[in-house]
C-alpha positions in Angstrom: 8.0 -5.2 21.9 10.7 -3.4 19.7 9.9 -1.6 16.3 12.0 -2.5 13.4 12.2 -1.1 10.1 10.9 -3.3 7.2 10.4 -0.5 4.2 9.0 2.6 3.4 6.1 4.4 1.8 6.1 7.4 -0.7 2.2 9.3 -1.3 1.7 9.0 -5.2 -1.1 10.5 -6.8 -2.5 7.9 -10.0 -3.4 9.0 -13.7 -7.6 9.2 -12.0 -6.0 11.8 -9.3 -6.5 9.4 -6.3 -3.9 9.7 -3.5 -2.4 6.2 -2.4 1.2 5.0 -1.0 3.7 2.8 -2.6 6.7 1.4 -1.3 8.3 -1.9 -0.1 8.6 -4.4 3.0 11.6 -6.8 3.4 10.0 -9.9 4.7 12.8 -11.6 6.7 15.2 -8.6 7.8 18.0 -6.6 6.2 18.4 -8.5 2.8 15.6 -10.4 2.6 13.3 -10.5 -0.3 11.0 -7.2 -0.9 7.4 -7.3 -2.0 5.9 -4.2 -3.3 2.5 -2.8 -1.3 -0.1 -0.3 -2.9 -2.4 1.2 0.2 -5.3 2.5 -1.0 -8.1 4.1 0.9 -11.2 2.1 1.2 -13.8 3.9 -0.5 -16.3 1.1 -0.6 -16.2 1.3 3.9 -19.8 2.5 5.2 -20.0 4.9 8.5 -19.7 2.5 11.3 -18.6 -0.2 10.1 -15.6 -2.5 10.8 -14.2 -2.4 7.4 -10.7 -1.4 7.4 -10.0 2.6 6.4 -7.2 1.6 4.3 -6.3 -2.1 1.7 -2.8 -3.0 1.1 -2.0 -4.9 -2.1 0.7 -6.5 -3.2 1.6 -5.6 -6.7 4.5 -4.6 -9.2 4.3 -0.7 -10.7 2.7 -1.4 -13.6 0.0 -2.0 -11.1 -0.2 1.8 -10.6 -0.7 3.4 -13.6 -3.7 2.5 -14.8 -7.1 2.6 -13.2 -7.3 0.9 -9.8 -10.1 -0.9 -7.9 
């Protein structure tokens, strides 16, 4: 299976001084619409368990700049 590039991800640091990513994905190929993903770490996961490390949401920027989950 082949890799493509959809988008990219930039490390941001929010107002609350938590690291996360930003960036965009284009959902059907070069010119294609873009969504907007936030990836935060999962701070709720417990040791051992199957939660994932990181959530991706779907979001605009104001999303960012307040406090988040």
């Amino acid at each position: 299976m082949a890799l493509e590039k959809v988008g990219g991800v930039w490390l941001k640091t929010g107002k609350d001084g938590r690291k996360f990513f930003s960036g965009e994905v284009e959902l059907e190929g070069r010119g294609g619409p873009r969504v907007r993903l936030f990836v935060f770490k999962n701070e709720e996961k417990e040791p051992g368990s199957k939660q994932p490390d990181y959530r991706i949401m779907r979001g605009d920027d104001e999303l960012h700049r307040g406090v988040i989950l």
